[in-house]
NUMAR-614552 format. One line per field, with one value per atom (N, C-alpha, C): residue number from 1; residue in one letter; atom name; x, y, z. Coordinates in steps of 0.2 Angstrom, whole numbers, plus 5000, padded with zeros to 4 digits. Each point is the difference from the previous one (the first is absolute). Layout:
<nodes>
num <- NUM ...
residu <- A ...
atome <- CA ...
c1 <- X ...
c2 <- Y ...
c3 <- Z ...
</nodes>
This chain:
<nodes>
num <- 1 1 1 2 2 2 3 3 3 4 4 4 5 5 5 6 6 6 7 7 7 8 8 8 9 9 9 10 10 10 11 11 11 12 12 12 13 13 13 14 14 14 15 15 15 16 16 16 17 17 17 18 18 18 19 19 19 20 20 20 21 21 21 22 22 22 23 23 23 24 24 24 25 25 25 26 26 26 27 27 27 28 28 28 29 29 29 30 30 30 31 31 31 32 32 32 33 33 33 34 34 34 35 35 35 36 36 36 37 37 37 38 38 38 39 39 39 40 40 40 41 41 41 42 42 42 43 43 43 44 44 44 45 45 45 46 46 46 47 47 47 48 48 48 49 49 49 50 50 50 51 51 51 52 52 52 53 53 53 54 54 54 55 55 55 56 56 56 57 57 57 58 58 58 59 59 59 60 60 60 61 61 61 62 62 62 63 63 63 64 64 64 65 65 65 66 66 66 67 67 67 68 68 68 69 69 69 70 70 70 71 71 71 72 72 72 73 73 73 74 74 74 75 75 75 76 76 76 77 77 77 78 78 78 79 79 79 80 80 80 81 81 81 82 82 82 83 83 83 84 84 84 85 85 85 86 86 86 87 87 87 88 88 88 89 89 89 90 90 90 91 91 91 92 92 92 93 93 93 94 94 94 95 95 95 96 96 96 97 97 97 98 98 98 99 99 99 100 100 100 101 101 101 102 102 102 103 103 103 104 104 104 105 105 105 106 106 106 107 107 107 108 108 108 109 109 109 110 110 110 111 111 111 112 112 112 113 113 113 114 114 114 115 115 115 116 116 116 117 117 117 118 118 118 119 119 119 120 120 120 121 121 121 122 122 122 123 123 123 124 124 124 125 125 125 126 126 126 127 127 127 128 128 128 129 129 129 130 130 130 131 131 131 132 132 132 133 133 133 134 134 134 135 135 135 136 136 136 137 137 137 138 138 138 139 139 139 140 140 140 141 141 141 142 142 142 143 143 143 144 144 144 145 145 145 146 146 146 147 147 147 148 148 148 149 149 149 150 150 150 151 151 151 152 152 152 153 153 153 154 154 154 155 155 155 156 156 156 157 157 157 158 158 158 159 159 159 160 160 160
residu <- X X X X X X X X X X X X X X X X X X X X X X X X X X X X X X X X X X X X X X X X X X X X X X X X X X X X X X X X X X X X X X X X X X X X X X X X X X X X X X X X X X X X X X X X X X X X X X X X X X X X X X X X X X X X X X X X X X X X X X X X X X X X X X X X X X X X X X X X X X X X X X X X X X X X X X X X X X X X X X X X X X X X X X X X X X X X X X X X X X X X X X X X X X X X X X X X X X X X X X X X X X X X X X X X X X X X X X X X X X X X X X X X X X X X X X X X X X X X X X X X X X X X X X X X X X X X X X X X X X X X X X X X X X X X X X X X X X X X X X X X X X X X X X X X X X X X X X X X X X X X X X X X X X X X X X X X X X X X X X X X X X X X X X X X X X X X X X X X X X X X X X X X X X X X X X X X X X X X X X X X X X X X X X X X X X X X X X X X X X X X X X X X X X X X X X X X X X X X X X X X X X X X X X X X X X X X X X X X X X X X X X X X X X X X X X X X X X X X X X X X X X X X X X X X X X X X X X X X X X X X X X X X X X X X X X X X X X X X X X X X
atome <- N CA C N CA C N CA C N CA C N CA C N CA C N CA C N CA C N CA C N CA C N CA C N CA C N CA C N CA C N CA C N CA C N CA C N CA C N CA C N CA C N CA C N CA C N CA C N CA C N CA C N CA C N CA C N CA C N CA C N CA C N CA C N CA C N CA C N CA C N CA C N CA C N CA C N CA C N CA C N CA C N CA C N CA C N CA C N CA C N CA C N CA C N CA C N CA C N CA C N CA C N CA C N CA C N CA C N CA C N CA C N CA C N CA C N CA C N CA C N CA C N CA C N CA C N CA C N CA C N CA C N CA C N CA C N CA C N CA C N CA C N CA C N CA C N CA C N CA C N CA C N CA C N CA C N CA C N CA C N CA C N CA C N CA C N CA C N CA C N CA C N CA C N CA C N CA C N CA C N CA C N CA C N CA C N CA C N CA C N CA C N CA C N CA C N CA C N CA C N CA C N CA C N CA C N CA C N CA C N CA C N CA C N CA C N CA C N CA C N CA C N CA C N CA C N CA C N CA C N CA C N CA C N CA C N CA C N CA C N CA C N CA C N CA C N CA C N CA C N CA C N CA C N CA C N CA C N CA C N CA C N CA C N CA C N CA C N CA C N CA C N CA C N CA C N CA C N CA C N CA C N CA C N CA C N CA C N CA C N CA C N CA C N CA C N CA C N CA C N CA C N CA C N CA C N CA C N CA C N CA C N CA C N CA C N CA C N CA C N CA C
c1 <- 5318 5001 5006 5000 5005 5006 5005 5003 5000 4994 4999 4993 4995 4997 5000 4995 4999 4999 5004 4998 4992 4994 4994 5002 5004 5000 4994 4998 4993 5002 5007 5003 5005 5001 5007 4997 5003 4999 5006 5001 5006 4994 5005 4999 5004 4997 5005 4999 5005 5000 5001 4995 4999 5001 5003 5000 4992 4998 4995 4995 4997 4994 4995 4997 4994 5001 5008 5001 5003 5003 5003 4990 4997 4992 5000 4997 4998 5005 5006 5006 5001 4998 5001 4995 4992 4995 4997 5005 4999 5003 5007 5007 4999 5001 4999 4994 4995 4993 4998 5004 4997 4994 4995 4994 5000 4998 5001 4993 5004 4993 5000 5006 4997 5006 4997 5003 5001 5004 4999 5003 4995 5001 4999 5007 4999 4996 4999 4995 5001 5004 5000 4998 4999 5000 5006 5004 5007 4998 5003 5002 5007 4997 5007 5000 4997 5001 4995 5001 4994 5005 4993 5001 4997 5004 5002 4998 4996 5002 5001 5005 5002 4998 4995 4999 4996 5002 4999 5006 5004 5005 4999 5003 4999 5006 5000 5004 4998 5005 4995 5007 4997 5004 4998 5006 5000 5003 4996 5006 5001 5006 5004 5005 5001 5002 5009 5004 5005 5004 4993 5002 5000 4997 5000 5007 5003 5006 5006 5000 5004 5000 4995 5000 5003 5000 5002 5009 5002 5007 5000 4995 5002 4995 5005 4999 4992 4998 4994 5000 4995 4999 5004 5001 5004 4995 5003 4994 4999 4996 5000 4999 5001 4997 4996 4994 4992 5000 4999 4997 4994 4996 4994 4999 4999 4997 4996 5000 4994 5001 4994 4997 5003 4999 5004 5004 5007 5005 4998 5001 5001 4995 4992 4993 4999 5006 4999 5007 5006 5004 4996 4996 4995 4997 4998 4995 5002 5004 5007 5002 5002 5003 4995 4996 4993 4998 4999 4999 5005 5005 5006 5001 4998 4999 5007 5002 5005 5005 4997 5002 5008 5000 5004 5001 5002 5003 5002 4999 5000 5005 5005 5005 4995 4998 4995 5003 4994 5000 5007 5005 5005 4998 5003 5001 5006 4998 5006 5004 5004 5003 4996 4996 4997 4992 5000 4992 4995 5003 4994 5001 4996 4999 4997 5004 5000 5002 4997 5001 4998 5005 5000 4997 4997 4998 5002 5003 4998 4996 4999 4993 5002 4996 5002 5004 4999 5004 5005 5003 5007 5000 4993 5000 4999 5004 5000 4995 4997 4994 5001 5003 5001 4994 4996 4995 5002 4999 5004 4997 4998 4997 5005 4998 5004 4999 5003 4999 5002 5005 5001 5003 5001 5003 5008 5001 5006 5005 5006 5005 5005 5004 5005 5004 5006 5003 5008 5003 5005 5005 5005 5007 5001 4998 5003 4996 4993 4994 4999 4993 4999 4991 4996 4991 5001 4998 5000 4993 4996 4995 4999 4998 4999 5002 4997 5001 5007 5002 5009 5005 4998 5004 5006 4996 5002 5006 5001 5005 5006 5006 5006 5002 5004 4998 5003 4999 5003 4998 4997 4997 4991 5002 4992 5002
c2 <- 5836 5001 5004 5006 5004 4996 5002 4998 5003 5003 5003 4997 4997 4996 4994 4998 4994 4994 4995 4993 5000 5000 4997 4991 5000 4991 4998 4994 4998 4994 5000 4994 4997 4994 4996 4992 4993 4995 4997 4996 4995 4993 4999 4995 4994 4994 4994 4994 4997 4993 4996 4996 4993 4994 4994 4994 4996 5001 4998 5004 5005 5008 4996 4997 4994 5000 4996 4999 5006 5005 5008 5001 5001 5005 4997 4994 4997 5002 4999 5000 5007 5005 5008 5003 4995 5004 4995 4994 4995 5004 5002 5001 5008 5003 5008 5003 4996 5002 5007 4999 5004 5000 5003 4998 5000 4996 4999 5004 5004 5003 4997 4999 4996 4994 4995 4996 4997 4998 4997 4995 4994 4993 4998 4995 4998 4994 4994 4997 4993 5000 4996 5001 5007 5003 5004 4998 5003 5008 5003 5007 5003 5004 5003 5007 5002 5008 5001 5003 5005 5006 5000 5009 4999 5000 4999 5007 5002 5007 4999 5004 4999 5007 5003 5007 5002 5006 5004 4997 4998 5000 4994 4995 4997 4995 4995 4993 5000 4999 4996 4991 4997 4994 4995 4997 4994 4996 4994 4993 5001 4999 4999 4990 4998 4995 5000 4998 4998 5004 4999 5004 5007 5003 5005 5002 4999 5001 4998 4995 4998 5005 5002 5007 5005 5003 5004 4999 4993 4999 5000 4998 4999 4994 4995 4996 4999 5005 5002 5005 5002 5008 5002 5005 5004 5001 5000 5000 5008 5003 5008 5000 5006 5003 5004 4998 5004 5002 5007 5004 4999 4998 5003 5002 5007 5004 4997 4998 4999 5003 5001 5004 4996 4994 4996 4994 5001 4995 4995 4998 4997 4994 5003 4995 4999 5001 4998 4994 5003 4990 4998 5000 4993 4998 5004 4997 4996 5003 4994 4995 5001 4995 4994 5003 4991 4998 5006 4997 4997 5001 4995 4992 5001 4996 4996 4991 4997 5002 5004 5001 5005 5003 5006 5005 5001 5004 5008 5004 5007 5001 5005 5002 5010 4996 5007 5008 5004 5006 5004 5005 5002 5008 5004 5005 5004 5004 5005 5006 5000 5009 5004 5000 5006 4999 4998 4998 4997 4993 4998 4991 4997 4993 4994 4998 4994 4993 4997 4994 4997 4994 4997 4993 4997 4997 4998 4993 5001 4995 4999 4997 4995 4996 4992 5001 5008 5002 5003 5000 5004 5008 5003 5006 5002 5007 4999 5007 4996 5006 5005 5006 5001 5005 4998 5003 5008 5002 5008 5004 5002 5004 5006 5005 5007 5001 5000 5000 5006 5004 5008 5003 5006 5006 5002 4996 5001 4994 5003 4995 4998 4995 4999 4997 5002 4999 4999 4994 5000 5006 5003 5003 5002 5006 5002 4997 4999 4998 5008 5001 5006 5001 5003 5001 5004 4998 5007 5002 5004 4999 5004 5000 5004 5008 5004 5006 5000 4996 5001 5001 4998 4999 5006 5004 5008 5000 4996 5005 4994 5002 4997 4994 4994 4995 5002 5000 4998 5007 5006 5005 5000 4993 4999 5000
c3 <- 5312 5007 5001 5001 5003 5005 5002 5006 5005 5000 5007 5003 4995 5004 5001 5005 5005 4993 5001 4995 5002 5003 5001 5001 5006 5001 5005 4998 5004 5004 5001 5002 4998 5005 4998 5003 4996 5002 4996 5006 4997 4995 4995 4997 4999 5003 5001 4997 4998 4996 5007 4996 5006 4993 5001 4998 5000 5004 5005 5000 4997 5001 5006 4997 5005 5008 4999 5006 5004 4998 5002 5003 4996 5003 5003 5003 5006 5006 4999 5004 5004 4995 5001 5003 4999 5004 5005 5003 5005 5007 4997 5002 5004 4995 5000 5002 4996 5003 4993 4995 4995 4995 4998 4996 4994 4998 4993 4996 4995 4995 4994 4998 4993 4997 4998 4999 4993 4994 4993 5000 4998 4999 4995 4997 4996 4999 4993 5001 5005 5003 5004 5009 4999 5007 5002 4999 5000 5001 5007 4997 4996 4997 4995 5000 5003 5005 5004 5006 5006 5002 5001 5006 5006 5004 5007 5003 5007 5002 5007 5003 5007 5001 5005 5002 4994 4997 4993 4995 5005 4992 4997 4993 4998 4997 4999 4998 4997 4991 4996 4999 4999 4999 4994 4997 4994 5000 4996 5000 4994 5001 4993 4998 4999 4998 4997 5002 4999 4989 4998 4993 5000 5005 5001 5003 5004 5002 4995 4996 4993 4994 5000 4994 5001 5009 5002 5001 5000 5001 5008 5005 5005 5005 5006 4999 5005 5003 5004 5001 5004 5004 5003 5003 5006 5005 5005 5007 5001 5003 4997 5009 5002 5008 5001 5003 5000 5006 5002 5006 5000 5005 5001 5007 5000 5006 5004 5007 5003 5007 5003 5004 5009 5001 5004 4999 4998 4997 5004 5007 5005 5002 4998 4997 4992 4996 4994 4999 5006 5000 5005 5002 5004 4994 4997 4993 4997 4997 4995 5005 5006 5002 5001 5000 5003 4992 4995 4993 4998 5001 4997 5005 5009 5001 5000 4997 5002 4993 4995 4992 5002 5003 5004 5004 5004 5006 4998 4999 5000 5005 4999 5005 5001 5007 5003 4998 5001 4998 5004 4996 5005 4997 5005 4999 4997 4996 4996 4999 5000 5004 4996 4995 4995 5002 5006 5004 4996 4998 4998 5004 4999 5005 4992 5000 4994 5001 4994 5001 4992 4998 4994 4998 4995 5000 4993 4996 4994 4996 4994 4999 4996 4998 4995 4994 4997 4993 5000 5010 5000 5001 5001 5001 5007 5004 5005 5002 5005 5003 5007 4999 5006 5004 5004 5003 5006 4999 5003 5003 5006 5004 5001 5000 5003 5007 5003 5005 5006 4997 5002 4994 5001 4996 5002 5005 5003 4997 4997 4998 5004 5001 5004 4994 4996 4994 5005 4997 5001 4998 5004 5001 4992 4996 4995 4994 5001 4996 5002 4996 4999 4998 4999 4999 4995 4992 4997 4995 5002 4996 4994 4994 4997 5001 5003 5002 5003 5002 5004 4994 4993 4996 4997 5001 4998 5005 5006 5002 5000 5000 4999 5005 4998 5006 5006 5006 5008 5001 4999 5001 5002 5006 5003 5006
</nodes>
């Protein structure tokens, strides 16, 4: 492949270690409302990997067991931060919040000077989920913040 073409990417999914896999799917598609396409069980039923799909995009997830982090030299996971886009932030914390029920309180949707309306939630393995509506194109950036996209970069900085 040249550098001047396109990688051919079909996508991006986060992959996450759970202690627990079993209890994460249940939890992630009680909670979240996410579908499950495929799941691998070992022989006891246990899951030890799925693919989770939220919209088009996808989650894949594993349990791992405590030797898996000791081989590595480390003493568990690291909780990782997941966007997912959605259409109405504001009917998606009602969602979470009745699914979670007496388990947790969600700190509601707030809005963000880069227009977008979000809110966090994190899940039983540490990882935090932040649900994201866009909600204008218009930025309101703190005093000496700045927008720069792509295309801006050619020109020298404070010359906007």
């Amino acid at each position: 492949m040249s550098s001047d073409e396109e990688p051919g990417y079909l996508g991006l999914a986060p992959y996450l270690y759970y202690t627990d896999a079993t209890a994460a799917l249940a939890w992630l598609t009680r909670v979240f409302g996410f579908t499950e396409e495929v799941r691998f069980e070992d022989a006891s039923g246990e899951v030890f990997q799925a693919t989770l799909c939220a919209g088009s995009g996808r989650v894949q997830l594993a349990g791992v067991g405590p030797e898996y982090w000791e081989a590595k030299g480390a003493e568990g996971p690291v909780g990782q931060l997941n966007i997912i886009y959605v259409t109405d932030v504001d009917a998606q914390y009602e969602r979470v919040r009745a699914a979670l029920g007496e388990e947790a309180e969600p700190d509601p949707p707030q809005n963000q000077p880069y227009g977008a309306r979000v809110f966090t939630v994190a899940d039983p393995g540490g990882n935090s989920w932040t649900f994201w509506q866009q909600v204008t194109d218009t930025v309101d950036l703190p005093s000496g913040w700045r927008e720069v996209r792509p295309e801006d970069t050619e020109d020298p900085p404070g010359e906007h």
